[in-house]
TIZA-380893 format. One record per residue: residue number from 0; x, y, z of N, C-alpha, C in turn. Coordinates in nm, 3 decimals, decimal comma, padded with zeros to 5 digits. Layout:
BEGIN
+------+---------+---------+---------+---------+---------+---------+---------+---------+---------+
! resi !     n.x !     n.y !     n.z !    ca.x !    ca.y !    ca.z !     c.x !     c.y !     c.z !
+------+---------+---------+---------+---------+---------+---------+---------+---------+---------+
!  NUM !       X !       Y !       Z !       X !       Y !       Z !       X !       Y !       Z !
...
+------+---------+---------+---------+---------+---------+---------+---------+---------+---------+
// end
This chain:
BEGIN
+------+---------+---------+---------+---------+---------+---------+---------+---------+---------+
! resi !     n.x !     n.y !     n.z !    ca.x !    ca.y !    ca.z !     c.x !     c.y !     c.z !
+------+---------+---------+---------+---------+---------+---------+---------+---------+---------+
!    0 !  08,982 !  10,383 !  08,016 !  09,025 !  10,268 !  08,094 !  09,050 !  10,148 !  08,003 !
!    1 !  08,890 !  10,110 !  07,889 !  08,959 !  10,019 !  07,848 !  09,083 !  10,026 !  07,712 !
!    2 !  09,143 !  10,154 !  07,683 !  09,297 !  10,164 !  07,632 !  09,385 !  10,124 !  07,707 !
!    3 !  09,378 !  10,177 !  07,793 !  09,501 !  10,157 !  07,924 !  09,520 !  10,001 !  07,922 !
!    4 !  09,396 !  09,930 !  07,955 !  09,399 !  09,803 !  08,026 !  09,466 !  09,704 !  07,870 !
!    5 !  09,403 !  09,771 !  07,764 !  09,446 !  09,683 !  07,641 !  09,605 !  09,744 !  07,588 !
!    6 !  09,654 !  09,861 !  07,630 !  09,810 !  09,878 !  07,591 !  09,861 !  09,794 !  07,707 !
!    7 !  09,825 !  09,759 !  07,831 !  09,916 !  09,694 !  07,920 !  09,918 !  09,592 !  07,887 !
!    8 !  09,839 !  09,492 !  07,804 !  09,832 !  09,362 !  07,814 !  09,896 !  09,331 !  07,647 !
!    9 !  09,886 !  09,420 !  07,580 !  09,981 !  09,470 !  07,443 !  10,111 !  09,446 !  07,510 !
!   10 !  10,177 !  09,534 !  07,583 !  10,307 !  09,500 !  07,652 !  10,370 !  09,380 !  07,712 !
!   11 !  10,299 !  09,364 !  07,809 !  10,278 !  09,238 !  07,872 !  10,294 !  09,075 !  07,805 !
!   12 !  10,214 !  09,110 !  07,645 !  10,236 !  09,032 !  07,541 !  10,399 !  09,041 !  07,483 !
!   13 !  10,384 !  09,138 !  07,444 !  10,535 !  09,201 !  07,399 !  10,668 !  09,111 !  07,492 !
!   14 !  10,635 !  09,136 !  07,617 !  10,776 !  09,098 !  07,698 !  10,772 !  08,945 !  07,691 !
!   15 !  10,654 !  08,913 !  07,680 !  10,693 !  08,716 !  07,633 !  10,582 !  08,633 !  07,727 !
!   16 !  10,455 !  08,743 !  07,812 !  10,384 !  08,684 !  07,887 !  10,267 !  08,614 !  07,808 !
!   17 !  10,259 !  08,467 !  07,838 !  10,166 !  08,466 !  07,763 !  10,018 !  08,423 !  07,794 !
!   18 !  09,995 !  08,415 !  07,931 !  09,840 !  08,412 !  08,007 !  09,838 !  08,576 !  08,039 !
!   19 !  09,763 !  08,667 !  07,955 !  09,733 !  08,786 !  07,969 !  09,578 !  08,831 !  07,984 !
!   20 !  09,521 !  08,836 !  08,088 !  09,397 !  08,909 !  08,082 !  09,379 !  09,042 !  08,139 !
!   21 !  09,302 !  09,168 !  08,071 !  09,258 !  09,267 !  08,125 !  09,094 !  09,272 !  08,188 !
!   22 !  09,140 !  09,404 !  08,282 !  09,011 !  09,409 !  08,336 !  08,983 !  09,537 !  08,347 !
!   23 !  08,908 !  09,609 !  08,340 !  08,890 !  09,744 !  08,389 !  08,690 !  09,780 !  08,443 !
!   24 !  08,707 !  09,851 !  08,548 !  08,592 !  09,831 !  08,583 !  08,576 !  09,989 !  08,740 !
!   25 !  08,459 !  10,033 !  08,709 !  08,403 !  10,171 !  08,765 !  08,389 !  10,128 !  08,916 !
!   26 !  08,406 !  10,225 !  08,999 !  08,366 !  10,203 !  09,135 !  08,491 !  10,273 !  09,222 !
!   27 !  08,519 !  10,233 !  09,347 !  08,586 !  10,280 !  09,459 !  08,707 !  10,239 !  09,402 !
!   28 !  08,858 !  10,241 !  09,409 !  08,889 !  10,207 !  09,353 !  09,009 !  10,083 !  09,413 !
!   29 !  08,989 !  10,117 !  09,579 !  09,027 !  10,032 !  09,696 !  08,934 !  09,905 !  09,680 !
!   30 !  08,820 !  09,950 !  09,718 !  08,740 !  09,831 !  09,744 !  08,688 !  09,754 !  09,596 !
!   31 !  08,688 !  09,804 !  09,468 !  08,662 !  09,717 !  09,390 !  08,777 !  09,639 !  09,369 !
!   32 !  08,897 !  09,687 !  09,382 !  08,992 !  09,583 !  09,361 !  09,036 !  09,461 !  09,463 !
!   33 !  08,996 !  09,532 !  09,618 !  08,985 !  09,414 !  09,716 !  08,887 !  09,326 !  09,669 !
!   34 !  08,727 !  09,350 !  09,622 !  08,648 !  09,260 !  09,588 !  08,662 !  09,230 !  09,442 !
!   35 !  08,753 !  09,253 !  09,357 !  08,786 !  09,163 !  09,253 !  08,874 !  09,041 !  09,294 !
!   36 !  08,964 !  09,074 !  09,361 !  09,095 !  08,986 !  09,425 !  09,031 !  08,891 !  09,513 !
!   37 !  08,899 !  08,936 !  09,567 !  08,822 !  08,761 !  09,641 !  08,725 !  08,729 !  09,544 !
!   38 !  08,672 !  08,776 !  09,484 !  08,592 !  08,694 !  09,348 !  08,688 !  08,621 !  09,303 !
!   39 !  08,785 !  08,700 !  09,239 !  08,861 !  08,538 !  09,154 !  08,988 !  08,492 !  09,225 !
!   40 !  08,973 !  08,459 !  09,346 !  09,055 !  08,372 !  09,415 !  09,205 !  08,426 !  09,380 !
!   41 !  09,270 !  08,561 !  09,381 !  09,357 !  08,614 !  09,324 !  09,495 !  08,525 !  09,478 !
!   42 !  09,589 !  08,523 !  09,436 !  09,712 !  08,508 !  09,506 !  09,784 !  08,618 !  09,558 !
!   43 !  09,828 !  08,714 !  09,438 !  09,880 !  08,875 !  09,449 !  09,863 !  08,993 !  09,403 !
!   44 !  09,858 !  09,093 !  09,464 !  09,843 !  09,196 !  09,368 !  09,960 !  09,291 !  09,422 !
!   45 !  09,956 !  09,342 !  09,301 !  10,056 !  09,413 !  09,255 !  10,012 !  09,574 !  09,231 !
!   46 !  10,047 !  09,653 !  09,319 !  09,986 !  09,801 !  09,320 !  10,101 !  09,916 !  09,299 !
!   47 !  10,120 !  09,991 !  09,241 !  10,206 !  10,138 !  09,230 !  10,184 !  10,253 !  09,362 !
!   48 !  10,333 !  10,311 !  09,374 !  10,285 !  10,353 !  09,502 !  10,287 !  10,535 !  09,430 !
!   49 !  10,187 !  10,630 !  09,447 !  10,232 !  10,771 !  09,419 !  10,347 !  10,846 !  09,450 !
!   50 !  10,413 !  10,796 !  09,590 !  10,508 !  10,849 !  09,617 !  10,449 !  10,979 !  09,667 !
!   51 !  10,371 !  10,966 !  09,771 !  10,322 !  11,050 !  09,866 !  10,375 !  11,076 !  09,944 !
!   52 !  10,403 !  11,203 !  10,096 !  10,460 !  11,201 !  10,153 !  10,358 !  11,165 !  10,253 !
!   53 !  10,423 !  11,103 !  10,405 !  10,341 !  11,053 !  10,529 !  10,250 !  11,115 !  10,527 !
!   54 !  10,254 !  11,258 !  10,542 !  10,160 !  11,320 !  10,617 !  10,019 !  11,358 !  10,465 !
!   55 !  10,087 !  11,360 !  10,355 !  09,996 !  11,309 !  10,275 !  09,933 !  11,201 !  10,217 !
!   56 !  09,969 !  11,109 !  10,230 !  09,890 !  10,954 !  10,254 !  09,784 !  10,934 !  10,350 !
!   57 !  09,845 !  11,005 !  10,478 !  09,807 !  10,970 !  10,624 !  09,651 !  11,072 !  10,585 !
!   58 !  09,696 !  11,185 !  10,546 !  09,541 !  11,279 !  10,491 !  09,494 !  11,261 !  10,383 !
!   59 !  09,496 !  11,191 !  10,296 !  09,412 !  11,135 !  10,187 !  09,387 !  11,005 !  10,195 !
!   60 !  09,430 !  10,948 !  10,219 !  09,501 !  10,767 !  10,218 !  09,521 !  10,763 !  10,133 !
!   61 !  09,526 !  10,590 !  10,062 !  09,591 !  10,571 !  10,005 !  09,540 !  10,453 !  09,882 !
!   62 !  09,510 !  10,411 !  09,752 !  09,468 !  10,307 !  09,749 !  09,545 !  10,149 !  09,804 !
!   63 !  09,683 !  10,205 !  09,775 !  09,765 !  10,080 !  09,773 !  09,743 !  10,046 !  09,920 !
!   64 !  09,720 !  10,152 !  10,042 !  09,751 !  10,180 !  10,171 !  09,640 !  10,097 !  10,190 !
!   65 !  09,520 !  10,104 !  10,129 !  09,377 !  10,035 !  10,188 !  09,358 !  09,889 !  10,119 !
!   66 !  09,405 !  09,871 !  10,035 !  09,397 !  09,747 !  09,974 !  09,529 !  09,668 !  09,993 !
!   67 !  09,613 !  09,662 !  10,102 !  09,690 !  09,608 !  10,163 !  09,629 !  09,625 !  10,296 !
!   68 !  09,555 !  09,640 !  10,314 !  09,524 !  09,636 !  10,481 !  09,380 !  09,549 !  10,519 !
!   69 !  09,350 !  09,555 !  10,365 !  09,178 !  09,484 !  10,309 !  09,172 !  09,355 !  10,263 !
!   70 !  09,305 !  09,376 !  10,192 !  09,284 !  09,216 !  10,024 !  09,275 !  09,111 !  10,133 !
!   71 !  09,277 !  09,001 !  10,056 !  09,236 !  08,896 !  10,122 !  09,365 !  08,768 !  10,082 !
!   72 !  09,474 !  08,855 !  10,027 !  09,620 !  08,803 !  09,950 !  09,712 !  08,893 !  10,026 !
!   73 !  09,803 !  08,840 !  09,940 !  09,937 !  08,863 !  09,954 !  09,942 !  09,032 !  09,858 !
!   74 !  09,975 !  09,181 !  09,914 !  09,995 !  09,264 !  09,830 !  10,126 !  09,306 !  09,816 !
!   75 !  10,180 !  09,383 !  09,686 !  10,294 !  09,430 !  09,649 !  10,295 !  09,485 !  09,615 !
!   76 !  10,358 !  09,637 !  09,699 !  10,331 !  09,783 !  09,679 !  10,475 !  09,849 !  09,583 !
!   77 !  10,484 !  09,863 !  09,457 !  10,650 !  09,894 !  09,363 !  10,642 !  10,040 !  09,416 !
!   78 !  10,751 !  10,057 !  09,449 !  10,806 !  10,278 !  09,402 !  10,843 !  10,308 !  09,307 !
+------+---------+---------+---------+---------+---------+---------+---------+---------+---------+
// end
């Protein structure tokens, strides 16, 4: 996790951003990110979608599915 979180913010640097922080952190992976996003007063988040089909979302869920229905912001689900 913490590679992942430090090549994204490597990139992120790269494209010209320059307030970059990572985070990476164990748990549910719906609800720690809803309760990261009200700890630090977040605005948006920004989630990837698997590209599930209905009836497989609908039987697994979903994270993006639960943390748009949870956050306490504005969410934005990319395909």
């Amino acid at each position: 996790a913490k590679d992942v979180a430090e090549k994204g913010k490597a990139y992120a640097r790269q494209q010209g951003v320059e307030k970059v922080r990572a985070f990476y952190m164990g748990g549910g992976p719906a609800r720690t990110i809803v309760k990261f996003s009200d700890d630090h007063d977040i605005d948006l988040i920004v989630l990837g979608s698997r590209g599930l089909s209905d009836s497989e979302g609908y039987l697994l869920g979903s994270v993006s599915h639960k943390v748009s229905q949870n956050a306490p912001c504005t969410c934005m689900t990319v395909k």
